[in-house]
N, CA, C and O atoms as CSV, one atom per row, in Angstrom:
chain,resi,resn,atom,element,x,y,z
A,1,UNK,N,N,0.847,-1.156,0.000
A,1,UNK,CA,C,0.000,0.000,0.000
A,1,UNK,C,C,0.900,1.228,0.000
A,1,UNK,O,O,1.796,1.041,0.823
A,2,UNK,N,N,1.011,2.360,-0.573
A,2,UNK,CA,C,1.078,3.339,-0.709
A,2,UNK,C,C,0.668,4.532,0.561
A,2,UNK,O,O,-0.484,4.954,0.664
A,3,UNK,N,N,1.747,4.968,1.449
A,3,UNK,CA,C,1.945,5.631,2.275
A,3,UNK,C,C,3.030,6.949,2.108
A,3,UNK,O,O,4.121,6.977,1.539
A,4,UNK,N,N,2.371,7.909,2.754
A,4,UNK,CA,C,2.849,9.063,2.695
A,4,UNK,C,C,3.058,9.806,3.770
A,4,UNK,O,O,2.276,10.491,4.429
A,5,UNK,N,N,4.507,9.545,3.915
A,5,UNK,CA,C,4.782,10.556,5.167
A,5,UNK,C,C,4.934,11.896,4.843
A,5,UNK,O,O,5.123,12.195,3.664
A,6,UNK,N,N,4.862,13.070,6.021
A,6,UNK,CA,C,4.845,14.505,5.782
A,6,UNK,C,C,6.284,14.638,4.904
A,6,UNK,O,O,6.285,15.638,4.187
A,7,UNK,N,N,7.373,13.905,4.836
A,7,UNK,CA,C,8.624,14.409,4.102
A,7,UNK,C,C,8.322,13.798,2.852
A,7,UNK,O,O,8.962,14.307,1.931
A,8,UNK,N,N,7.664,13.005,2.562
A,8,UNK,CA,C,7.437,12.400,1.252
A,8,UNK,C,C,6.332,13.183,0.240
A,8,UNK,O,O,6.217,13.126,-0.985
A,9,UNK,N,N,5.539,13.968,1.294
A,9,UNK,CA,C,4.665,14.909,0.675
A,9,UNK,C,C,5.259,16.068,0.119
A,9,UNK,O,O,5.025,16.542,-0.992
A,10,UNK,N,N,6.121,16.528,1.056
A,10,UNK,CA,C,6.868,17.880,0.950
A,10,UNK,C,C,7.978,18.171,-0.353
A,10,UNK,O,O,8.261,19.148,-1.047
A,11,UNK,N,N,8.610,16.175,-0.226
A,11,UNK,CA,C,9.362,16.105,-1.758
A,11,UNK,C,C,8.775,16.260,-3.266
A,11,UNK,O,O,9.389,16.612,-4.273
A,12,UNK,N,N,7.180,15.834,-3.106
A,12,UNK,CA,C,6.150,15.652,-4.016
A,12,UNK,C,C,6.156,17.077,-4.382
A,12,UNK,O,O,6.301,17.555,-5.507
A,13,UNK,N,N,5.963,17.724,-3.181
A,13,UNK,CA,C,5.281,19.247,-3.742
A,13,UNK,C,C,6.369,20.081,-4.023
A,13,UNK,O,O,5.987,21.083,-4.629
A,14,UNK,N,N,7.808,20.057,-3.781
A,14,UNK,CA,C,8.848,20.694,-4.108
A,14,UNK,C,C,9.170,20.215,-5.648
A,14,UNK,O,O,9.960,20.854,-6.343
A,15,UNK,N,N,8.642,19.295,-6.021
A,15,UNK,CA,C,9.436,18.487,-7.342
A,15,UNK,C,C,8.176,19.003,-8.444
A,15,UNK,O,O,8.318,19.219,-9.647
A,16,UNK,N,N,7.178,19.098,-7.799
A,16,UNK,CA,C,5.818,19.470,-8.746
A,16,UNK,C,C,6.212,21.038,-8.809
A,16,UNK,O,O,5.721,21.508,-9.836
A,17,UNK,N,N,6.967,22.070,-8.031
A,17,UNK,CA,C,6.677,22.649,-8.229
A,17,UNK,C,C,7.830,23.482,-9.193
A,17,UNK,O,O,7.483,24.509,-9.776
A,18,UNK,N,N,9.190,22.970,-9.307
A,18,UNK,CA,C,9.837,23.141,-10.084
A,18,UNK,C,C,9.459,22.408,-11.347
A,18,UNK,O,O,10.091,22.879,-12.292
A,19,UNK,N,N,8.912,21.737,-11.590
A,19,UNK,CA,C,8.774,21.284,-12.681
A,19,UNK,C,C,7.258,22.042,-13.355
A,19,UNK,O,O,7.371,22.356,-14.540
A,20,UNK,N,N,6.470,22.218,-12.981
A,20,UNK,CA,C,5.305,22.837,-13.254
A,20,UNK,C,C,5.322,24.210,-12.985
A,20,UNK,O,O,4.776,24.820,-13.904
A,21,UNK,N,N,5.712,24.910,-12.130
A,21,UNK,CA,C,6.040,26.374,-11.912
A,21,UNK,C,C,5.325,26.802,-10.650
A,21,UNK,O,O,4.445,25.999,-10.343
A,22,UNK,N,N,5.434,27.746,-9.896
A,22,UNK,CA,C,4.334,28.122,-8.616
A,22,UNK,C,C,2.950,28.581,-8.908
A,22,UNK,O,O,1.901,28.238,-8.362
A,23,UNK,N,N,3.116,29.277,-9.707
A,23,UNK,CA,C,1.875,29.749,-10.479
A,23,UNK,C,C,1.218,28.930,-11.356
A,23,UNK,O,O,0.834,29.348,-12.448
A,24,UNK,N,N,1.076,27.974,-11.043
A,24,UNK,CA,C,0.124,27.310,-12.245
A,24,UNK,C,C,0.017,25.692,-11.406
A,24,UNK,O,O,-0.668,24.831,-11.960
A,25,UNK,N,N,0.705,25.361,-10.104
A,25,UNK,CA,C,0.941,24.636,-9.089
A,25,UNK,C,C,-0.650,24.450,-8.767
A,25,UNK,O,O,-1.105,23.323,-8.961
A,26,UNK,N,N,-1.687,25.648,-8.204
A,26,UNK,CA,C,-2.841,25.230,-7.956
A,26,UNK,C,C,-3.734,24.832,-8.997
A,26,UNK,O,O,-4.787,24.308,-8.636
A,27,UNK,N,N,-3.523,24.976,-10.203
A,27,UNK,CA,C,-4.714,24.441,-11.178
A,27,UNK,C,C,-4.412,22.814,-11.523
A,27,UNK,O,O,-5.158,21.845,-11.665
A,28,UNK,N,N,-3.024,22.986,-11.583
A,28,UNK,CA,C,-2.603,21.627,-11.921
A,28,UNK,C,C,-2.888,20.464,-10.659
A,28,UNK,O,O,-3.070,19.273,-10.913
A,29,UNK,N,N,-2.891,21.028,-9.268
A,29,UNK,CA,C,-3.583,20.657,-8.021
A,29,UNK,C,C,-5.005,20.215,-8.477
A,29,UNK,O,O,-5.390,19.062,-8.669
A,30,UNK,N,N,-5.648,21.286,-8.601
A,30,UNK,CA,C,-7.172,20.687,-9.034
A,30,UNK,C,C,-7.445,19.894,-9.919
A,30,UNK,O,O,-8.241,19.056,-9.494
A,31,UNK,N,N,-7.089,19.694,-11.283
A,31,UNK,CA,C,-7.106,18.822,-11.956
A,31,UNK,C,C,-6.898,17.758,-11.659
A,31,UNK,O,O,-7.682,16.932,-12.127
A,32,UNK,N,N,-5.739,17.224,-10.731
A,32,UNK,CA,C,-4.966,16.288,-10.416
A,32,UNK,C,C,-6.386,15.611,-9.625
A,32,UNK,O,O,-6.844,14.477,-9.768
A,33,UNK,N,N,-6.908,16.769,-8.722
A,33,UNK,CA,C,-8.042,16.367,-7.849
A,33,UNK,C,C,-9.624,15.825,-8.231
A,33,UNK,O,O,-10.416,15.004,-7.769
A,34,UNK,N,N,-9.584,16.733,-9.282
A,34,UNK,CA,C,-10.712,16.255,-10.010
A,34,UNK,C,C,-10.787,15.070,-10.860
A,34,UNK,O,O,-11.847,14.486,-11.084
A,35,UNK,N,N,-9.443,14.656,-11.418
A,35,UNK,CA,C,-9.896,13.604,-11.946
A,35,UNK,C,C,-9.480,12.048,-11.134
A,35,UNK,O,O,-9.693,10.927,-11.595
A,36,UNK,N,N,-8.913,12.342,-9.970
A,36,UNK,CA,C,-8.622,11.694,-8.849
A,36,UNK,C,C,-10.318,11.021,-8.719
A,36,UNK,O,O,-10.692,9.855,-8.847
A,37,UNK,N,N,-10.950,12.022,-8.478
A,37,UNK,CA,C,-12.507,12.439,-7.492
A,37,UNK,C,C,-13.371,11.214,-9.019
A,37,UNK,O,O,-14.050,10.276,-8.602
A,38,UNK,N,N,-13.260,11.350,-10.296
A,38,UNK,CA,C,-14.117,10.852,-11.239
A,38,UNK,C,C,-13.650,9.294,-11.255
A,38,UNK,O,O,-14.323,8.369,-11.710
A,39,UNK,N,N,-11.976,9.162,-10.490
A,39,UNK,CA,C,-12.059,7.773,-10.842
A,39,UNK,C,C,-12.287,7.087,-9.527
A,39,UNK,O,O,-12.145,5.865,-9.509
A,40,UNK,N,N,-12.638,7.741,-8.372
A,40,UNK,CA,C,-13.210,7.139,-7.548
A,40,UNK,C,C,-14.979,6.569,-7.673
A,40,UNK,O,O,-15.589,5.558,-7.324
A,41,UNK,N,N,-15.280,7.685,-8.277
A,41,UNK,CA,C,-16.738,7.841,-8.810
A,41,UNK,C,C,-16.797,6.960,-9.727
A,41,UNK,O,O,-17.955,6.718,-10.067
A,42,UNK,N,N,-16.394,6.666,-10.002
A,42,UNK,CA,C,-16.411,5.707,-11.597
A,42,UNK,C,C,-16.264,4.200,-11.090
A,42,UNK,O,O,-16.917,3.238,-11.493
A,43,UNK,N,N,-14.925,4.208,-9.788
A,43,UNK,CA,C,-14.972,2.813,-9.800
A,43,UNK,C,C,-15.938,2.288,-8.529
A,43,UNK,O,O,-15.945,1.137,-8.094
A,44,UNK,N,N,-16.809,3.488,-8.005
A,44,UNK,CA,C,-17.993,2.987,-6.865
A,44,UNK,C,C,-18.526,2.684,-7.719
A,44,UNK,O,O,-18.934,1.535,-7.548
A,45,UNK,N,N,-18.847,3.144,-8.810
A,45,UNK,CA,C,-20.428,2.923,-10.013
A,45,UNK,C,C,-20.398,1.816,-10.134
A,45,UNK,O,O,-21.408,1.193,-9.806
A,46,UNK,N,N,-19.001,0.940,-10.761
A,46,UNK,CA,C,-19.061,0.160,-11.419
A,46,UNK,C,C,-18.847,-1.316,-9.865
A,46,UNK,O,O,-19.027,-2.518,-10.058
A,47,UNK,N,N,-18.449,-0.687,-8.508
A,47,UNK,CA,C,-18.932,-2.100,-7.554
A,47,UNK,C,C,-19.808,-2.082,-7.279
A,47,UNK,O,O,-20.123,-3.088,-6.643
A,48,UNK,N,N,-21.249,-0.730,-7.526
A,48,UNK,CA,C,-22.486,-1.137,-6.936
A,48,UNK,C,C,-22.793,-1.670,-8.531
A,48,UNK,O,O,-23.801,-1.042,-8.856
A,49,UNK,N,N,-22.567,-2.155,-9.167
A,49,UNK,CA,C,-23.242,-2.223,-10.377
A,49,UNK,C,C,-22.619,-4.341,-10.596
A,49,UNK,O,O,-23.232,-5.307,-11.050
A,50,UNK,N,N,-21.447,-4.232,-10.109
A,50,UNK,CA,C,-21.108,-6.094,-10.062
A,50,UNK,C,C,-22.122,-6.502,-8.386
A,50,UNK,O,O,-22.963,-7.399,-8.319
A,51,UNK,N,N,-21.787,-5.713,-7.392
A,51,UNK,CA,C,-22.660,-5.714,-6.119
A,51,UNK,C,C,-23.940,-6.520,-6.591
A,51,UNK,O,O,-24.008,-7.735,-6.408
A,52,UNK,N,N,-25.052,-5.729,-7.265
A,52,UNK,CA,C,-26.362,-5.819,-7.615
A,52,UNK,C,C,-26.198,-6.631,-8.439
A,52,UNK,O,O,-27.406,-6.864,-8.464
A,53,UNK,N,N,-25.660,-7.572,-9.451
A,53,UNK,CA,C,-25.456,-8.887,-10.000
A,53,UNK,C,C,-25.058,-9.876,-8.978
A,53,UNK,O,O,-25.725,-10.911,-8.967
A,54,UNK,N,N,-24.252,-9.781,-8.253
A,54,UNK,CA,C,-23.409,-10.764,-7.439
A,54,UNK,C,C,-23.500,-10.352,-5.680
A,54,UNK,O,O,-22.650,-9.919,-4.901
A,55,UNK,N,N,-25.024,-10.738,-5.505
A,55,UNK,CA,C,-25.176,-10.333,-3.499
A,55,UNK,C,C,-24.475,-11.172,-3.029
A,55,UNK,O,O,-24.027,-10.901,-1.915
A,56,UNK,N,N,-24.136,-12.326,-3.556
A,56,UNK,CA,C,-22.890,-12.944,-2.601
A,56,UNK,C,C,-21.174,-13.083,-2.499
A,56,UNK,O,O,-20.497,-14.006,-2.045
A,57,UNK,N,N,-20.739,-11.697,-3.151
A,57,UNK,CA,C,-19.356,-11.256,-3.764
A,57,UNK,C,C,-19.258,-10.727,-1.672
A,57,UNK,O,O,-20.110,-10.175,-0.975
A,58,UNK,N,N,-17.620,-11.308,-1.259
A,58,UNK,CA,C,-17.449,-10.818,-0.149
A,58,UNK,C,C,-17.109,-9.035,-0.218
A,58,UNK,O,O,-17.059,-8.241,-1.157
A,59,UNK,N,N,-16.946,-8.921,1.038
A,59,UNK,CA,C,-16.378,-6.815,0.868
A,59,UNK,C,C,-15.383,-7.195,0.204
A,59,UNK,O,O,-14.837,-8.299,0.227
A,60,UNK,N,N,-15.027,-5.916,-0.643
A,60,UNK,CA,C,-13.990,-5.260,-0.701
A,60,UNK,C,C,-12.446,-5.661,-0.216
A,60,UNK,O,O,-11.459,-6.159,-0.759
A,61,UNK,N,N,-12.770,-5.193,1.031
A,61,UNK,CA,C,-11.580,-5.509,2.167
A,61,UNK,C,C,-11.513,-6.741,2.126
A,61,UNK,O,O,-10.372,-7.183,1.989
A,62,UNK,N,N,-12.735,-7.827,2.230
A,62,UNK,CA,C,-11.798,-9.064,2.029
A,62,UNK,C,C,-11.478,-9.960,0.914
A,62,UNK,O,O,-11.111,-11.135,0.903
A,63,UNK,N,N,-11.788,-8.821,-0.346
A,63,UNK,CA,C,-11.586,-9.278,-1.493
A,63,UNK,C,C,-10.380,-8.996,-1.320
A,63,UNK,O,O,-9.843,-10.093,-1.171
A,64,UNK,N,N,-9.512,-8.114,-1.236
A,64,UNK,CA,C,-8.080,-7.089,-0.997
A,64,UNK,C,C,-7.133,-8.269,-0.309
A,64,UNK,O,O,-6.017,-8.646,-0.666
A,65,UNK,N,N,-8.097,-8.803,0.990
A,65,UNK,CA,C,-7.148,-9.359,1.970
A,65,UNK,C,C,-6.755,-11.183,1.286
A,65,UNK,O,O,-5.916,-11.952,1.756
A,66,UNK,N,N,-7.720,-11.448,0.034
A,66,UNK,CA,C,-7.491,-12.617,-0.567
A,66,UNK,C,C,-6.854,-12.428,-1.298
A,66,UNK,O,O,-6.272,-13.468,-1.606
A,67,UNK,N,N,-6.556,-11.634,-1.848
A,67,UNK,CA,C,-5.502,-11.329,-2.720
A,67,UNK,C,C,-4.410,-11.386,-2.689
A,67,UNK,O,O,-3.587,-11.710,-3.544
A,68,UNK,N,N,-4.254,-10.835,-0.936
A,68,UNK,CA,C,-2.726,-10.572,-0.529
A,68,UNK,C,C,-2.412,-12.189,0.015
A,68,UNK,O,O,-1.354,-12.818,0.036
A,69,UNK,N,N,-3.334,-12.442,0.299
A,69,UNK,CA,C,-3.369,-13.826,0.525
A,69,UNK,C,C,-4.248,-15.184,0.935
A,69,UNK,O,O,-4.875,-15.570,1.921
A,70,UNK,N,N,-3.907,-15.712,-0.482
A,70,UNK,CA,C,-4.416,-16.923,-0.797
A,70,UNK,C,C,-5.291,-17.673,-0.063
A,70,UNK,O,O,-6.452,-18.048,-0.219
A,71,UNK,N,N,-3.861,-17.887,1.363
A,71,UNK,CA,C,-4.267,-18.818,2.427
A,71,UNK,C,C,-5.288,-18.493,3.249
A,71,UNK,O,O,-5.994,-19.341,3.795
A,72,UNK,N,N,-5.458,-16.963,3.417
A,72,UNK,CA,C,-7.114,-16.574,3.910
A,72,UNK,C,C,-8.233,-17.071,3.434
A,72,UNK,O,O,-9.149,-17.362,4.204
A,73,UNK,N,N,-8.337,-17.253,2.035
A,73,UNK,CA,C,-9.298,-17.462,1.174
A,73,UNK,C,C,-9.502,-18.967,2.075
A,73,UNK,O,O,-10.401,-19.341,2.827
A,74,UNK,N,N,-8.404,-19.525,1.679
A,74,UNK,CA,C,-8.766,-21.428,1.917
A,74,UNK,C,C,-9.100,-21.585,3.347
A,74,UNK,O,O,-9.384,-22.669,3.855
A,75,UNK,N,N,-9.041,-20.076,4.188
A,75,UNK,CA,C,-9.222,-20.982,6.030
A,75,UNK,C,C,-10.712,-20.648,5.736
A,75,UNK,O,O,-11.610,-21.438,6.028
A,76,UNK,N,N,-10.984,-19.216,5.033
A,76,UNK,CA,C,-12.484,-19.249,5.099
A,76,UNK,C,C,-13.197,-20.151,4.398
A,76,UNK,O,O,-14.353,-20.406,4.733
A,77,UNK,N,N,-12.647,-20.708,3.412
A,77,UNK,CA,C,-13.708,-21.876,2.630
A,77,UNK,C,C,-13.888,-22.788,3.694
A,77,UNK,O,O,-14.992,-23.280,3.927
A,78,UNK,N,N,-12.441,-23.159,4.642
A,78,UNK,CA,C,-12.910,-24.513,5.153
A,78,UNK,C,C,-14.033,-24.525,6.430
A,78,UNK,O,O,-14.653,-25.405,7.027
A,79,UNK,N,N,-13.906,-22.522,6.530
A,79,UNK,CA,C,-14.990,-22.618,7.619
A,79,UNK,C,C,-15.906,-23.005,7.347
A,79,UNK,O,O,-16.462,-23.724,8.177
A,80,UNK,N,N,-16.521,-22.774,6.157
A,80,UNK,CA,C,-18.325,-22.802,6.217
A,80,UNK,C,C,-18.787,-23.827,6.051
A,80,UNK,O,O,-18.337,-24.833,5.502
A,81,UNK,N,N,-20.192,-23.519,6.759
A,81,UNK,CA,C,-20.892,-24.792,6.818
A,81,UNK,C,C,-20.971,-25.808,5.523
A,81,UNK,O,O,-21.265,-25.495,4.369
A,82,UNK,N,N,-20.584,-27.267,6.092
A,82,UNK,CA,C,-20.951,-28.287,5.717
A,82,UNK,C,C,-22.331,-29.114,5.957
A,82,UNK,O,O,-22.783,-29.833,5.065
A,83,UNK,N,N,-22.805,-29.007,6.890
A,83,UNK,CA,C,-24.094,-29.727,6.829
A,83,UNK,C,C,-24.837,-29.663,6.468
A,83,UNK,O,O,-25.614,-30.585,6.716
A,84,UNK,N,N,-25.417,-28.342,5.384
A,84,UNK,CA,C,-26.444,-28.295,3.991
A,84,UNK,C,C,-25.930,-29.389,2.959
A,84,UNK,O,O,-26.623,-29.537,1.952
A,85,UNK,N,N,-24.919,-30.083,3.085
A,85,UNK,CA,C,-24.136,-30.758,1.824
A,85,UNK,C,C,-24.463,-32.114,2.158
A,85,UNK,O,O,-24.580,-32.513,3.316
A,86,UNK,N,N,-24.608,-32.820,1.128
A,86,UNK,CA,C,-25.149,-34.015,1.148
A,86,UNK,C,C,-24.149,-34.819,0.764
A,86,UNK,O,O,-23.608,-34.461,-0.282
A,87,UNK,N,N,-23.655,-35.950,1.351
A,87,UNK,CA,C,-22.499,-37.004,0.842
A,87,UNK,C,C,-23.047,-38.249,0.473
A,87,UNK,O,O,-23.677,-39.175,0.983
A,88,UNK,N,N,-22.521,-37.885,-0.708
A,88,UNK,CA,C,-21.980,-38.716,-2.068
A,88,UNK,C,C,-22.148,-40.317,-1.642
A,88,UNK,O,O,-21.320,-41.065,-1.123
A,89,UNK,N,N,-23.496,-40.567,-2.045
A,89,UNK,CA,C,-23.666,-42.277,-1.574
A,89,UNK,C,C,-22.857,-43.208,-2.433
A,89,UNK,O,O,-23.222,-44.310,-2.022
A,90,UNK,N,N,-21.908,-43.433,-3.455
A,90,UNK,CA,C,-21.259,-43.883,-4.153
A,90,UNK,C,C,-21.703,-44.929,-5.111
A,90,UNK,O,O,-22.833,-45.143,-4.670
A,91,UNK,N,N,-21.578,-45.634,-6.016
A,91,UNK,CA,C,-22.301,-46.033,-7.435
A,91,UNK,C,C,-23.089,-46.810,-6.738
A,91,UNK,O,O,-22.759,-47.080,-5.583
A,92,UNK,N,N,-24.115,-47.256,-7.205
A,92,UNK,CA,C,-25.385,-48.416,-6.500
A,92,UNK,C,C,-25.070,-49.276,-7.174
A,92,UNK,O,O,-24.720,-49.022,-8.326
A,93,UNK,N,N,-25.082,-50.465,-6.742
A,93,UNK,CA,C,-24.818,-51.905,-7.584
A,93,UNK,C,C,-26.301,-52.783,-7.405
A,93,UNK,O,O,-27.136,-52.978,-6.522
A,94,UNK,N,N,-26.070,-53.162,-8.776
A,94,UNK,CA,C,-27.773,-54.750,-8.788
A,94,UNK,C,C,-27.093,-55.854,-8.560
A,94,UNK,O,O,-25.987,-56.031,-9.070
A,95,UNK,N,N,-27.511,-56.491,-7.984
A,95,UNK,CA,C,-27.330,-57.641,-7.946
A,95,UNK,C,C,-26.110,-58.440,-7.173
A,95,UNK,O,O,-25.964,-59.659,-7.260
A,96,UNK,N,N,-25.267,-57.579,-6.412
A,96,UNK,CA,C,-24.158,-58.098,-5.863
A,96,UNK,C,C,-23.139,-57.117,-5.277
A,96,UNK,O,O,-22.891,-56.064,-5.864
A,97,UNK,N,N,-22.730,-57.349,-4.483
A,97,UNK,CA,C,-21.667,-56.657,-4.051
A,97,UNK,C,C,-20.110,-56.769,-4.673
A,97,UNK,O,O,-19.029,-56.759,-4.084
A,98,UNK,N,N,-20.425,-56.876,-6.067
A,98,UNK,CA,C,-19.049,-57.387,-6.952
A,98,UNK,C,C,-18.345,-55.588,-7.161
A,98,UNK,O,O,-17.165,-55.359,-7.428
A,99,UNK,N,N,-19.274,-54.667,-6.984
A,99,UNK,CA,C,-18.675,-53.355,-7.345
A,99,UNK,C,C,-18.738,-52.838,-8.752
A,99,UNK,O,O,-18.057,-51.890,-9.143
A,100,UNK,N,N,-19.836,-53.703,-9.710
A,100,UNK,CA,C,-20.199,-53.266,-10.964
A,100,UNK,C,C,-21.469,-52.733,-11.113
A,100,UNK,O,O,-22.437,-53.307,-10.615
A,101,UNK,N,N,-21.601,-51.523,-11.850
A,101,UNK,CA,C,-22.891,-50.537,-11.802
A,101,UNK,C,C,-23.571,-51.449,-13.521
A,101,UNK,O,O,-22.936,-51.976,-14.435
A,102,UNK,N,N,-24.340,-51.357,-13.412
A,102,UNK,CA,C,-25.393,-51.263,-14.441
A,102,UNK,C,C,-25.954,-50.271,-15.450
A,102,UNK,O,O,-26.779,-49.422,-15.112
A,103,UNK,N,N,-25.562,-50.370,-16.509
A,103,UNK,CA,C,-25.325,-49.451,-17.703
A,103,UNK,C,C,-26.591,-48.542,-17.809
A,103,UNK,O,O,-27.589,-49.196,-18.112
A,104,UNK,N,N,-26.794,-47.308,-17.653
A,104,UNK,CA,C,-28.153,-46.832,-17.580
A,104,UNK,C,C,-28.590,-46.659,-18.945
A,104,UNK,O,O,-29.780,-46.395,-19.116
A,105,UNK,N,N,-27.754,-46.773,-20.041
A,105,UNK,CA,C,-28.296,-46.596,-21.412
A,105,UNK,C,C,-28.436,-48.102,-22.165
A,105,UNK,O,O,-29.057,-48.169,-23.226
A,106,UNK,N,N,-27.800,-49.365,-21.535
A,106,UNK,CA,C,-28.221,-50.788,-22.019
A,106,UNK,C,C,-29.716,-51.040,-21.553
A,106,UNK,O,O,-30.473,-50.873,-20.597
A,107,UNK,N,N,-29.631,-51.743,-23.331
A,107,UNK,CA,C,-31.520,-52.351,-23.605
A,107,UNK,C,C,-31.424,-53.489,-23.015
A,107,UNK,O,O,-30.383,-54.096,-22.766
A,108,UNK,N,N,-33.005,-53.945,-22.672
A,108,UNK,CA,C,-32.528,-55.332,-22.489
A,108,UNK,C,C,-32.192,-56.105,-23.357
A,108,UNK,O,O,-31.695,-57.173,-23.002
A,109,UNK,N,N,-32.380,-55.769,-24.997
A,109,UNK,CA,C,-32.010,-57.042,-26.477
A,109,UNK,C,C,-30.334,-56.153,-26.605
A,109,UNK,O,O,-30.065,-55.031,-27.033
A,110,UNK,N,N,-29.548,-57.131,-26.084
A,110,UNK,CA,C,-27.813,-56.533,-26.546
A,110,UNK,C,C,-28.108,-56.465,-28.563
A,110,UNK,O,O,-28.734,-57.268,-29.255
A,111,UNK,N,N,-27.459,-55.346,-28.932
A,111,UNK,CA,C,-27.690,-54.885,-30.184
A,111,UNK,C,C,-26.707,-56.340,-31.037
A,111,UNK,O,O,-26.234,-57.290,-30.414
A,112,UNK,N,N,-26.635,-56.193,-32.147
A,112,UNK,CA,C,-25.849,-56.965,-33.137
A,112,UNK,C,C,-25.014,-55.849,-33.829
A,112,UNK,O,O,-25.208,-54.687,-34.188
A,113,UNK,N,N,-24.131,-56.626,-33.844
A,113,UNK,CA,C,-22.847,-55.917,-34.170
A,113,UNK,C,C,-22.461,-55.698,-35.866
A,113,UNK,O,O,-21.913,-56.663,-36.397
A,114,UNK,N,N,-22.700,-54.594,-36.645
A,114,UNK,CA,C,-22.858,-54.461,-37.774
A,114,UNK,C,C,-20.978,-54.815,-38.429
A,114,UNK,O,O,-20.035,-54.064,-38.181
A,115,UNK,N,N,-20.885,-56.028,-39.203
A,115,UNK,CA,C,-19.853,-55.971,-39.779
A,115,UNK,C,C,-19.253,-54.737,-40.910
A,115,UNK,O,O,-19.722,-54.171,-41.898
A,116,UNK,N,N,-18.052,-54.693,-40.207
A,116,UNK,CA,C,-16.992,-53.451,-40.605
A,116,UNK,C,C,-16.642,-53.905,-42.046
A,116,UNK,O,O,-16.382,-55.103,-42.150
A,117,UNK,N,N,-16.575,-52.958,-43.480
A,117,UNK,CA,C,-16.199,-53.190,-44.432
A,117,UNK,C,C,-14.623,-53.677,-44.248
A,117,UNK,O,O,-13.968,-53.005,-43.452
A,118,UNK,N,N,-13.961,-54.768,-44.899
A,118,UNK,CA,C,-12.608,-55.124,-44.745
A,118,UNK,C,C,-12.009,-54.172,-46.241
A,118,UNK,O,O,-12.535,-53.978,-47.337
A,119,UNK,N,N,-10.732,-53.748,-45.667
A,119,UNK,CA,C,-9.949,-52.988,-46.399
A,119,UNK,C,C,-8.920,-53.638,-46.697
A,119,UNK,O,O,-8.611,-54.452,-45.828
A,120,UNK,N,N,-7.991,-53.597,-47.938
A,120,UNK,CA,C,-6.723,-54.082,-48.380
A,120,UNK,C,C,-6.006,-53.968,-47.692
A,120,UNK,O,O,-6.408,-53.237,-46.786
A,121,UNK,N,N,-4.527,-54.477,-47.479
A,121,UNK,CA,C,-3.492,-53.967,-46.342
A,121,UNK,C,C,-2.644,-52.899,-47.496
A,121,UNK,O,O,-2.587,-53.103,-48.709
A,122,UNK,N,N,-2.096,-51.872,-46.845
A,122,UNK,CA,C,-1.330,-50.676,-47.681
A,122,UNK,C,C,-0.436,-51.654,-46.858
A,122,UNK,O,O,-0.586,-52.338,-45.845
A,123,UNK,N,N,0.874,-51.334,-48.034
A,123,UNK,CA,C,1.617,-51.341,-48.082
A,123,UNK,C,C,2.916,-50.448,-47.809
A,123,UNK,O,O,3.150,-49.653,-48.719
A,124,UNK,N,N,3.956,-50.422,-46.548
A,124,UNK,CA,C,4.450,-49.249,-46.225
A,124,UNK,C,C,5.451,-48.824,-47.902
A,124,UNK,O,O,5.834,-49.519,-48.843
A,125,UNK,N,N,5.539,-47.533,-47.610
A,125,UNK,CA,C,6.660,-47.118,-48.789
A,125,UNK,C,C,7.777,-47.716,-49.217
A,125,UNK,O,O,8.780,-47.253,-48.673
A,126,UNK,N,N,8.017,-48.727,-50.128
A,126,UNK,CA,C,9.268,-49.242,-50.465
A,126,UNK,C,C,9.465,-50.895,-50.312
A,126,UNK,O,O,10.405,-51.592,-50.692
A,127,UNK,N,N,8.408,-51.216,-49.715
A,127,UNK,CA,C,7.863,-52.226,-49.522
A,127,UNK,C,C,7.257,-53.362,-50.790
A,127,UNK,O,O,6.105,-53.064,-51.106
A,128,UNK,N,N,7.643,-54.214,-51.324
A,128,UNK,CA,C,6.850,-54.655,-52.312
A,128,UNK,C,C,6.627,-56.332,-52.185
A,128,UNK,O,O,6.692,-57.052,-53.182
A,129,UNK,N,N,6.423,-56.726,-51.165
A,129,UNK,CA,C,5.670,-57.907,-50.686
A,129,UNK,C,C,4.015,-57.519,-50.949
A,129,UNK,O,O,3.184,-58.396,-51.190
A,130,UNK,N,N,3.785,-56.522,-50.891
A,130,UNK,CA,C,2.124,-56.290,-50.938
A,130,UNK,C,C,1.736,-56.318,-52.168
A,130,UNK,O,O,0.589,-56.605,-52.510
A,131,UNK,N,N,2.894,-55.946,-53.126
A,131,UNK,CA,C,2.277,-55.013,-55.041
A,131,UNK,C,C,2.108,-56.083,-55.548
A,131,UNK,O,O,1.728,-56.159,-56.717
């Protein structure tokens, strides 16, 4: 984060002001301020505007604080509740405890197996046992 001590300000405004001039120091101030002020405005617009799509986006701050780190993110996932969650009864078997599921798209008449046209054997390049 970006911190500013009173000597770091004072270097700011000594360096702005040789370079920009004294006289022209306050407009270039305001500008600086005003369009400071539009991109704050601009970027509230646009979090009440993901906000009102997404009511379950966390703050800000702890969007910021996942960022900085990861491992926050994963202690809060592992907080939340589990007991709305339903566990996973695992494949159902017919007929036996052999551990084989039953095809949900097999008929009961097994289909017949349409014979494949047979093709010549190619012959690799250079090869003339085949010609």
């Amino acid at each position: 984060m970006l911190t500013l001590s009173p000597v770091k300000i004072l270097i700011i405004l000594v360096v702005a002001a040789l370079l920009v001039g004294p006289d022209k120091l306050p407009q270039v101030a305001r500008q600086v301020g005003g369009a400071w002020r539009a991109f704050r405005d601009f970027s509230k617009k646009v979090e009440d505007q993901v906000r009102s799509n997404v009511p379950d986006l966390p703050s800000t701050n702890d969007l910021a604080r996942y960022a900085r780190s990861p491992v926050a993110l994963l202690d809060s996932l592992a907080k939340l509740d589990s007991d709305g969650l339903k566990k996973d009864p695992g494949p159902v078997t017919e007929g036996g405890d052999d551990g084989l599921v039953v095809d949900p798209g097999l008929t009961a008449q097994p289909r017949q197996a349409t014979p494949s046209p047979q093709r010549p054997p190619v012959a690799p390049p250079g090869d003339p046992s085949l010609n």
